[in-house]
LUMLUMFI-924922 format. One record per residue (C-alpha): residue in one letter; x, y, z. Coordinates in pm, whole numbers, plus 50000, padded with zeros to 5 digits. Layout:
REM residues N
aXYZ
...
//
This chain:
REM residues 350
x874857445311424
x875127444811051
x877097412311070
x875027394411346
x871517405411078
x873897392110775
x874797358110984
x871147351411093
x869687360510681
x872137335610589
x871277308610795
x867597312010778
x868147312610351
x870097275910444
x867357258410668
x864677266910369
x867307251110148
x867807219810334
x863927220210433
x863257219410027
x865667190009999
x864337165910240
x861987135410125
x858517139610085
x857067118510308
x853687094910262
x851217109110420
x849687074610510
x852277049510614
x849747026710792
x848827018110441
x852147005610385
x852936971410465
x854326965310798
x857966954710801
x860016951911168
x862566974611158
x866036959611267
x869516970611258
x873096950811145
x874006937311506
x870576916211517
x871246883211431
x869286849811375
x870916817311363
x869066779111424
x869946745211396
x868466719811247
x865036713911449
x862816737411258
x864276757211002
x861596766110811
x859926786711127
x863636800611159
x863636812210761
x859516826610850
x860876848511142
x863756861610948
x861426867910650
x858986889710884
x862086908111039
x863106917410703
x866646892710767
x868796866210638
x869106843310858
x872846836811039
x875046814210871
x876336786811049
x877076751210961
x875306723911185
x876626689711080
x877486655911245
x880216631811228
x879616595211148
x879296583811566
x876466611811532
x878706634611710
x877566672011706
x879716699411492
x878886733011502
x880236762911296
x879156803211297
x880016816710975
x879916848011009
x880796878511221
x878926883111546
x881506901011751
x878996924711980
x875916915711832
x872426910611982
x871916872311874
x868806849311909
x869456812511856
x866366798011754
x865526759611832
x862956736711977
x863606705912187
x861656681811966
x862226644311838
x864966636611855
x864786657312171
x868566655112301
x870476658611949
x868406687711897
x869046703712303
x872776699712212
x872766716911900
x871376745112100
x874086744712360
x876876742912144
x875616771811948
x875516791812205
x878996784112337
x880086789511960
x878426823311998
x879756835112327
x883296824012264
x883296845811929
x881896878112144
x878426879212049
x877166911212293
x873956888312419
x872566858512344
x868766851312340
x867516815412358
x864586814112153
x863196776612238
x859786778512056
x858996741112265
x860906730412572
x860886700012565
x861546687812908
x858746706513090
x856796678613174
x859546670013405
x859456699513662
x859146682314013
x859836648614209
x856766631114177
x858466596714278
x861846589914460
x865236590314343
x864006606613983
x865856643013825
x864256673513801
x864936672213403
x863476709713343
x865266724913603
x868666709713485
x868016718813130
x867236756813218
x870806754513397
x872376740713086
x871126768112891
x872486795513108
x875806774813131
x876246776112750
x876086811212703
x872096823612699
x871736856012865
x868266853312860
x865436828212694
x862456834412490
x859836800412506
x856406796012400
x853286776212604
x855276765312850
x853566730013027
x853336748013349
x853976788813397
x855866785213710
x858586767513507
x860336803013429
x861386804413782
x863736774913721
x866156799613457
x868386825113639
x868196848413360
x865226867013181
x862786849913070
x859856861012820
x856916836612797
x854806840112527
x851156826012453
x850356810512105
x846636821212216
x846536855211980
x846976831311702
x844466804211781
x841736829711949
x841986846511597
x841536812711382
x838256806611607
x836876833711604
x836776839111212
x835306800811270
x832606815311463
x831346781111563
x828056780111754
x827046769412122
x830266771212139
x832286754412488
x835926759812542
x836946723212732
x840056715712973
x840986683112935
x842256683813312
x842406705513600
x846056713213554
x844856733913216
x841816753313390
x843246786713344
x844816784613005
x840836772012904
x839416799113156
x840956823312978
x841016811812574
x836556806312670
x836546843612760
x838596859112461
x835966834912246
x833266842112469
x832576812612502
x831156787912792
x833716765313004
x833686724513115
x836396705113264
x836766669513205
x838106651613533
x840646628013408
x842646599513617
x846486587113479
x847186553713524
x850366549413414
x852286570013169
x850836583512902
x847636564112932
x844976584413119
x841496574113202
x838506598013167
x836606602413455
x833706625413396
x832506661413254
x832416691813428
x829546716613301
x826766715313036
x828546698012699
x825246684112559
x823876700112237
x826886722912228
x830196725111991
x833296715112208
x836556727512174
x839716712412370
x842456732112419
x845696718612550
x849606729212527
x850686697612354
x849746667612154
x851646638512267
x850296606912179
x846086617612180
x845236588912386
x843876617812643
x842326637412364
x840576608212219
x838926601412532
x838476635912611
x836226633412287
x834446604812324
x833576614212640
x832156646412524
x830646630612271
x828906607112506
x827386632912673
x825176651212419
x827966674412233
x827296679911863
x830866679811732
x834276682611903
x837116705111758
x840506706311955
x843596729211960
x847326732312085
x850186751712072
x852886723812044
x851856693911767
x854616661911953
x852436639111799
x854546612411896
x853706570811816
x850346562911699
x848906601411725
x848226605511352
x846236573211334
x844416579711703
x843446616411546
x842216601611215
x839836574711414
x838676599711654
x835646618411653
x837256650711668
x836286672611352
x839506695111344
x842256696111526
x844606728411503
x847876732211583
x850996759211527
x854216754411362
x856506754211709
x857516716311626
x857396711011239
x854886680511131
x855706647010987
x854666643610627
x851926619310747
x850616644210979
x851226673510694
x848666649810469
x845696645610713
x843346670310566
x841526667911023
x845396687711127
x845336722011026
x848316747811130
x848626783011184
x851866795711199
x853416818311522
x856666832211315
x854856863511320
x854606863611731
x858186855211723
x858936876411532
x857536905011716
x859126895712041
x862076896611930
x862416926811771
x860706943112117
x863916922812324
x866316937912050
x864706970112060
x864136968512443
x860536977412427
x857606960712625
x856186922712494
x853166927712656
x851346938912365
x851316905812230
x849576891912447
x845236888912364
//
Protein backbone atom coordinates (compact mmCIF):
# COMPACT_ATOMS: atom_id res chain seq x y z
CA UNK A 1 0.00 0.00 0.00
CA UNK A 2 2.83 2.25 0.93
CA UNK A 3 4.31 1.82 -2.54
CA UNK A 4 1.04 2.03 -4.62
CA UNK A 5 0.40 5.83 -2.19
CA UNK A 6 4.31 6.59 -3.05
CA UNK A 7 3.70 5.71 -7.00
CA UNK A 8 0.42 7.74 -7.27
CA UNK A 9 2.26 11.13 -5.00
CA UNK A 10 4.80 10.83 -7.55
CA UNK A 11 2.92 10.97 -10.51
CA UNK A 12 0.45 13.50 -9.47
CA UNK A 13 3.86 15.87 -8.33
CA UNK A 14 4.83 15.11 -12.40
CA UNK A 15 1.44 16.11 -14.17
CA UNK A 16 1.63 19.63 -12.06
CA UNK A 17 5.15 19.75 -13.42
CA UNK A 18 4.41 19.21 -16.98
CA UNK A 19 0.98 21.24 -16.50
CA UNK A 20 3.40 24.36 -15.33
CA UNK A 21 5.50 23.82 -18.47
CA UNK A 22 3.03 23.97 -21.17
CA UNK A 23 2.42 27.31 -23.30
CA UNK A 24 0.24 29.83 -22.16
CA UNK A 25 -2.21 30.06 -24.50
CA UNK A 26 -4.08 33.45 -25.98
CA UNK A 27 -7.04 33.68 -24.62
CA UNK A 28 -8.50 35.26 -27.84
CA UNK A 29 -7.24 33.61 -30.98
CA UNK A 30 -10.12 34.94 -33.16
CA UNK A 31 -8.20 38.13 -32.83
CA UNK A 32 -5.39 36.60 -34.47
CA UNK A 33 -5.16 36.65 -38.06
CA UNK A 34 -6.51 33.73 -39.80
CA UNK A 35 -3.91 31.54 -41.48
CA UNK A 36 -5.05 27.84 -43.13
CA UNK A 37 -3.35 25.42 -41.43
CA UNK A 38 -1.59 22.80 -43.78
CA UNK A 39 0.83 20.10 -43.35
CA UNK A 40 4.29 19.01 -45.57
CA UNK A 41 2.46 16.48 -48.00
CA UNK A 42 0.13 19.46 -49.39
CA UNK A 43 1.44 20.62 -52.39
CA UNK A 44 0.71 23.41 -55.03
CA UNK A 45 2.17 23.41 -58.36
CA UNK A 46 0.71 25.53 -61.80
CA UNK A 47 1.77 26.20 -65.08
CA UNK A 48 1.97 29.00 -66.79
CA UNK A 49 -1.83 30.25 -67.28
CA UNK A 50 -2.19 32.26 -64.13
CA UNK A 51 0.51 32.27 -61.82
CA UNK A 52 -0.08 35.07 -59.96
CA UNK A 53 -3.65 33.51 -58.59
CA UNK A 54 -1.36 30.30 -58.05
CA UNK A 55 1.38 32.50 -55.85
CA UNK A 56 -2.25 34.29 -53.98
CA UNK A 57 -3.52 30.76 -52.97
CA UNK A 58 -0.22 29.61 -51.73
CA UNK A 59 0.21 32.94 -49.89
CA UNK A 60 -3.31 32.40 -48.03
CA UNK A 61 -2.37 28.66 -47.29
CA UNK A 62 0.66 29.84 -45.67
CA UNK A 63 2.87 27.78 -48.82
CA UNK A 64 5.48 27.99 -51.36
CA UNK A 65 4.30 27.09 -54.19
CA UNK A 66 5.68 23.55 -55.98
CA UNK A 67 8.57 23.85 -58.05
CA UNK A 68 8.41 22.70 -61.36
CA UNK A 69 9.81 23.91 -64.62
CA UNK A 70 7.18 24.56 -67.49
CA UNK A 71 9.09 25.43 -70.67
CA UNK A 72 8.77 24.87 -74.47
CA UNK A 73 10.97 23.88 -77.19
CA UNK A 74 11.38 25.99 -80.32
CA UNK A 75 8.27 23.87 -82.49
CA UNK A 76 6.33 25.14 -79.24
CA UNK A 77 6.47 21.70 -77.99
CA UNK A 78 5.43 21.31 -74.23
CA UNK A 79 8.26 20.33 -71.45
CA UNK A 80 7.37 19.74 -68.16
CA UNK A 81 9.56 19.19 -65.02
CA UNK A 82 8.51 18.61 -61.02
CA UNK A 83 11.31 19.67 -59.02
CA UNK A 84 10.76 18.51 -56.14
CA UNK A 85 9.66 15.55 -54.01
CA UNK A 86 6.01 14.58 -54.13
CA UNK A 87 6.24 10.89 -53.48
CA UNK A 88 2.68 10.38 -51.40
CA UNK A 89 1.64 13.75 -51.29
CA UNK A 90 -1.84 15.35 -51.55
CA UNK A 91 -1.16 17.63 -54.77
CA UNK A 92 -3.41 20.30 -56.46
CA UNK A 93 -2.32 21.38 -59.91
CA UNK A 94 -3.65 24.64 -60.43
CA UNK A 95 -4.52 25.96 -64.12
CA UNK A 96 -7.19 27.52 -66.20
CA UNK A 97 -8.01 26.71 -69.81
CA UNK A 98 -7.63 30.27 -71.12
CA UNK A 99 -6.05 31.91 -74.41
CA UNK A 100 -4.20 30.17 -75.69
CA UNK A 101 -6.72 27.57 -74.57
CA UNK A 102 -4.98 24.20 -75.83
CA UNK A 103 -1.16 25.05 -74.87
CA UNK A 104 -2.45 25.87 -71.61
CA UNK A 105 -5.00 22.28 -71.33
CA UNK A 106 -1.71 20.43 -72.14
CA UNK A 107 0.37 21.90 -69.65
CA UNK A 108 -2.22 20.65 -67.29
CA UNK A 109 -2.16 17.11 -68.54
CA UNK A 110 1.34 16.64 -68.63
CA UNK A 111 1.64 17.85 -65.13
CA UNK A 112 -0.40 15.61 -63.93
CA UNK A 113 1.15 12.60 -65.66
CA UNK A 114 4.55 14.12 -64.31
CA UNK A 115 2.88 13.93 -60.93
CA UNK A 116 1.39 10.49 -60.96
CA UNK A 117 4.39 8.82 -62.48
CA UNK A 118 6.62 10.29 -59.51
CA UNK A 119 3.88 8.82 -56.79
CA UNK A 120 2.12 11.78 -55.79
CA UNK A 121 -0.73 10.04 -53.21
CA UNK A 122 -3.71 12.18 -55.13
CA UNK A 123 -3.94 14.58 -57.49
CA UNK A 124 -6.51 17.46 -57.46
CA UNK A 125 -7.26 19.37 -60.66
CA UNK A 126 -7.85 22.76 -59.69
CA UNK A 127 -9.17 24.38 -63.20
CA UNK A 128 -10.27 27.85 -61.90
CA UNK A 129 -12.04 28.25 -65.86
CA UNK A 130 -12.81 25.28 -68.07
CA UNK A 131 -12.55 26.33 -70.91
CA UNK A 132 -14.43 24.05 -73.13
CA UNK A 133 -17.82 24.19 -71.36
CA UNK A 134 -19.59 25.89 -73.87
CA UNK A 135 -19.23 22.78 -75.82
CA UNK A 136 -21.34 20.22 -73.72
CA UNK A 137 -23.92 18.72 -76.26
CA UNK A 138 -24.59 18.06 -80.11
CA UNK A 139 -26.39 20.94 -81.11
CA UNK A 140 -25.67 20.24 -84.95
CA UNK A 141 -24.54 16.95 -86.70
CA UNK A 142 -21.34 15.35 -86.97
CA UNK A 143 -19.76 18.01 -84.21
CA UNK A 144 -17.60 16.58 -80.68
CA UNK A 145 -18.77 16.85 -77.44
CA UNK A 146 -15.46 19.01 -76.59
CA UNK A 147 -16.33 19.19 -72.62
CA UNK A 148 -17.03 15.78 -72.23
CA UNK A 149 -13.70 14.69 -73.96
CA UNK A 150 -11.70 17.15 -72.01
CA UNK A 151 -13.14 15.89 -68.51
CA UNK A 152 -11.90 12.34 -69.88
CA UNK A 153 -8.49 13.71 -70.61
CA UNK A 154 -8.17 14.96 -67.26
CA UNK A 155 -8.96 11.72 -65.52
CA UNK A 156 -6.65 9.95 -68.14
CA UNK A 157 -3.64 12.08 -67.05
CA UNK A 158 -3.68 11.36 -63.58
CA UNK A 159 -6.53 13.73 -61.67
CA UNK A 160 -8.20 11.86 -59.01
CA UNK A 161 -10.58 14.37 -58.62
CA UNK A 162 -11.20 18.21 -60.01
CA UNK A 163 -11.88 21.39 -58.32
CA UNK A 164 -13.59 24.19 -61.08
CA UNK A 165 -15.20 27.39 -60.58
CA UNK A 166 -18.70 28.86 -62.44
CA UNK A 167 -18.97 26.24 -64.51
CA UNK A 168 -21.17 27.41 -68.02
CA UNK A 169 -23.75 24.91 -67.17
CA UNK A 170 -23.94 22.84 -63.56
CA UNK A 171 -24.81 19.62 -65.12
CA UNK A 172 -21.34 19.63 -66.72
CA UNK A 173 -19.80 17.78 -63.48
CA UNK A 174 -21.59 14.72 -64.51
CA UNK A 175 -19.30 14.45 -67.56
CA UNK A 176 -15.90 13.69 -64.94
CA UNK A 177 -15.81 10.16 -63.44
CA UNK A 178 -14.13 11.34 -60.44
CA UNK A 179 -15.08 13.95 -57.65
CA UNK A 180 -15.88 16.90 -58.51
CA UNK A 181 -16.24 20.19 -56.24
CA UNK A 182 -17.96 23.14 -57.94
CA UNK A 183 -17.55 26.24 -56.48
CA UNK A 184 -19.48 29.69 -56.93
CA UNK A 185 -17.46 33.00 -57.29
CA UNK A 186 -20.93 34.50 -55.91
CA UNK A 187 -19.57 35.00 -52.03
CA UNK A 188 -17.11 37.27 -53.60
CA UNK A 189 -19.24 39.37 -55.91
CA UNK A 190 -22.53 39.33 -53.47
CA UNK A 191 -19.98 40.90 -50.96
CA UNK A 192 -18.52 43.70 -53.47
CA UNK A 193 -22.38 44.70 -54.07
CA UNK A 194 -23.51 44.79 -51.25
CA UNK A 195 -20.84 47.22 -49.65
CA UNK A 196 -22.01 49.10 -53.15
CA UNK A 197 -25.37 49.25 -51.82
CA UNK A 198 -26.72 50.57 -55.09
CA UNK A 199 -30.38 51.63 -55.11
CA UNK A 200 -33.62 50.29 -56.95
CA UNK A 201 -31.50 47.90 -57.41
CA UNK A 202 -32.43 44.79 -60.33
CA UNK A 203 -30.31 41.76 -60.64
CA UNK A 204 -30.68 41.01 -64.80
CA UNK A 205 -30.16 37.55 -66.75
CA UNK A 206 -29.01 38.20 -69.89
CA UNK A 207 -30.79 34.86 -71.09
CA UNK A 208 -32.89 32.18 -69.87
CA UNK A 209 -30.06 29.72 -69.68
CA UNK A 210 -28.65 32.07 -66.58
CA UNK A 211 -32.16 32.41 -64.67
CA UNK A 212 -31.07 30.64 -61.66
CA UNK A 213 -27.55 31.83 -61.21
CA UNK A 214 -29.52 35.64 -61.39
CA UNK A 215 -32.51 34.10 -59.27
CA UNK A 216 -30.33 33.41 -56.77
CA UNK A 217 -27.34 36.36 -56.75
CA UNK A 218 -31.11 38.99 -56.72
CA UNK A 219 -32.03 37.21 -53.45
CA UNK A 220 -28.58 37.23 -51.54
CA UNK A 221 -28.72 41.22 -52.74
CA UNK A 222 -32.24 41.40 -52.18
CA UNK A 223 -32.76 42.62 -54.93
CA UNK A 224 -35.63 42.52 -57.81
CA UNK A 225 -35.18 40.11 -60.99
CA UNK A 226 -35.69 40.72 -65.14
CA UNK A 227 -34.71 38.52 -67.88
CA UNK A 228 -33.78 39.80 -71.14
CA UNK A 229 -35.04 37.33 -73.98
CA UNK A 230 -32.20 37.14 -76.33
CA UNK A 231 -32.09 35.34 -79.96
CA UNK A 232 -28.32 33.99 -81.45
CA UNK A 233 -27.91 34.29 -84.86
CA UNK A 234 -24.87 32.95 -85.54
CA UNK A 235 -21.94 32.55 -83.28
CA UNK A 236 -21.15 34.84 -81.00
CA UNK A 237 -23.47 37.48 -82.32
CA UNK A 238 -26.81 37.44 -80.44
CA UNK A 239 -29.76 39.64 -81.00
CA UNK A 240 -31.78 41.16 -78.10
CA UNK A 241 -35.19 40.46 -78.14
CA UNK A 242 -36.96 42.10 -75.28
CA UNK A 243 -37.05 42.68 -71.26
CA UNK A 244 -38.57 40.64 -68.86
CA UNK A 245 -39.86 42.63 -65.64
CA UNK A 246 -39.91 46.31 -64.53
CA UNK A 247 -36.15 47.83 -65.55
CA UNK A 248 -37.37 51.46 -65.87
CA UNK A 249 -36.16 53.97 -63.23
CA UNK A 250 -34.15 51.22 -61.60
CA UNK A 251 -30.17 50.40 -61.34
CA UNK A 252 -29.46 47.18 -63.46
CA UNK A 253 -27.02 44.75 -62.79
CA UNK A 254 -26.09 41.79 -65.33
CA UNK A 255 -24.66 38.94 -64.11
CA UNK A 256 -23.23 36.30 -66.33
CA UNK A 257 -20.40 33.41 -65.99
CA UNK A 258 -18.19 34.81 -68.69
CA UNK A 259 -17.21 37.73 -70.80
CA UNK A 260 -16.47 36.62 -74.20
CA UNK A 261 -16.56 39.15 -76.69
CA UNK A 262 -19.60 41.69 -74.91
CA UNK A 263 -21.45 41.87 -78.04
CA UNK A 264 -24.44 40.21 -75.78
CA UNK A 265 -23.68 42.46 -72.87
CA UNK A 266 -23.67 45.54 -74.91
CA UNK A 267 -27.01 44.87 -76.11
CA UNK A 268 -28.12 43.56 -72.99
CA UNK A 269 -27.39 47.29 -71.92
CA UNK A 270 -28.69 49.20 -74.40
CA UNK A 271 -31.61 47.45 -74.22
CA UNK A 272 -32.01 48.14 -70.60
CA UNK A 273 -31.16 51.33 -71.12
CA UNK A 274 -33.88 51.77 -73.66
CA UNK A 275 -36.31 50.90 -71.41
CA UNK A 276 -36.19 53.48 -68.58
CA UNK A 277 -33.08 52.01 -66.39
CA UNK A 278 -30.96 54.69 -64.73
CA UNK A 279 -27.53 53.08 -65.03
CA UNK A 280 -26.38 49.52 -65.86
CA UNK A 281 -23.52 47.78 -63.85
CA UNK A 282 -22.55 44.13 -64.90
CA UNK A 283 -20.59 41.23 -63.33
CA UNK A 284 -18.88 37.75 -64.06
CA UNK A 285 -16.92 35.23 -62.72
CA UNK A 286 -14.63 34.45 -65.77
CA UNK A 287 -13.17 37.93 -67.64
CA UNK A 288 -12.33 35.85 -71.68
CA UNK A 289 -12.60 39.09 -73.00
CA UNK A 290 -11.61 37.87 -76.18
CA UNK A 291 -11.34 40.32 -79.73
CA UNK A 292 -12.81 43.64 -79.54
CA UNK A 293 -14.28 43.22 -75.71
CA UNK A 294 -12.14 45.97 -74.16
CA UNK A 295 -13.17 48.51 -76.80
CA UNK A 296 -17.12 47.16 -76.87
CA UNK A 297 -16.94 47.66 -72.80
CA UNK A 298 -15.34 51.13 -73.06
CA UNK A 299 -18.24 52.35 -75.71
CA UNK A 300 -20.93 50.80 -73.80
CA UNK A 301 -23.18 52.28 -71.48
CA UNK A 302 -22.40 50.03 -68.76
CA UNK A 303 -20.99 52.04 -65.65
CA UNK A 304 -18.83 49.15 -64.10
CA UNK A 305 -18.20 46.04 -65.01
CA UNK A 306 -16.63 43.52 -62.33
CA UNK A 307 -14.93 40.62 -62.78
CA UNK A 308 -12.54 37.96 -60.65
CA UNK A 309 -9.07 36.97 -61.24
CA UNK A 310 -9.93 33.14 -62.64
CA UNK A 311 -8.37 34.21 -66.16
CA UNK A 312 -5.66 36.98 -65.58
CA UNK A 313 -6.44 40.39 -67.70
CA UNK A 314 -4.60 41.84 -70.61
CA UNK A 315 -2.75 45.00 -69.75
CA UNK A 316 -5.35 46.89 -71.87
CA UNK A 317 -8.09 45.49 -69.92
CA UNK A 318 -5.85 45.98 -66.48
CA UNK A 319 -5.88 49.96 -67.63
CA UNK A 320 -9.66 50.56 -68.15
CA UNK A 321 -10.44 52.34 -64.99
CA UNK A 322 -14.95 50.71 -66.15
CA UNK A 323 -13.11 46.72 -65.27
CA UNK A 324 -12.68 46.32 -61.75
CA UNK A 325 -11.52 42.75 -60.15
CA UNK A 326 -11.94 41.05 -57.02
CA UNK A 327 -9.87 38.31 -56.46
CA UNK A 328 -11.23 34.42 -55.50
CA UNK A 329 -7.58 33.07 -54.22
CA UNK A 330 -9.11 33.28 -50.95
CA UNK A 331 -12.20 30.78 -52.02
CA UNK A 332 -9.58 28.63 -53.45
CA UNK A 333 -7.86 28.67 -51.06
CA UNK A 334 -10.34 27.52 -48.62
CA UNK A 335 -11.47 24.61 -50.68
CA UNK A 336 -8.62 23.27 -50.83
CA UNK A 337 -7.47 23.09 -47.60
CA UNK A 338 -11.24 21.50 -46.70
CA UNK A 339 -10.31 18.60 -49.78
CA UNK A 340 -6.79 18.23 -48.03
CA UNK A 341 -8.23 18.24 -44.73
CA UNK A 342 -11.33 16.20 -45.83
CA UNK A 343 -13.81 18.49 -44.29
CA UNK A 344 -17.15 19.78 -45.88
CA UNK A 345 -16.94 22.83 -48.85
CA UNK A 346 -20.24 23.70 -48.26
CA UNK A 347 -19.53 26.48 -46.08
CA UNK A 348 -18.35 28.44 -48.81
CA UNK A 349 -21.01 28.69 -50.41
CA UNK A 350 -23.45 32.32 -49.66
Amino acid sequence: MATLATTTAEKTTAEKTAAEKKPVMDEKPQTKPQRARVDDRCKVFCGTANEALCDDVCNFLGLTRGQALVTRFKDSEAYVQIQENVRGADVFVMQPTCKPVDMHLMELLLMMDALKRASARRITAVVPYYGYARQDRKDKPRVPISSKLVADLLTTAGADRALVVDLHAPQLQGFFNIPVDHLFASPVLVDYFKKLALPNLTVVSPDAGGVERARFFAKKVDAALAIVDKRRVEMNVAEVMNVIGDVNGRTCLIIDDLIDTAGTLVKVAEALIQSGATSVYACCTHAVLSGAAVENLVNSPITEVVVTDTIPLTELARNTPKIKVKSIAGLIGRAIQSIHEESSVSRLFV
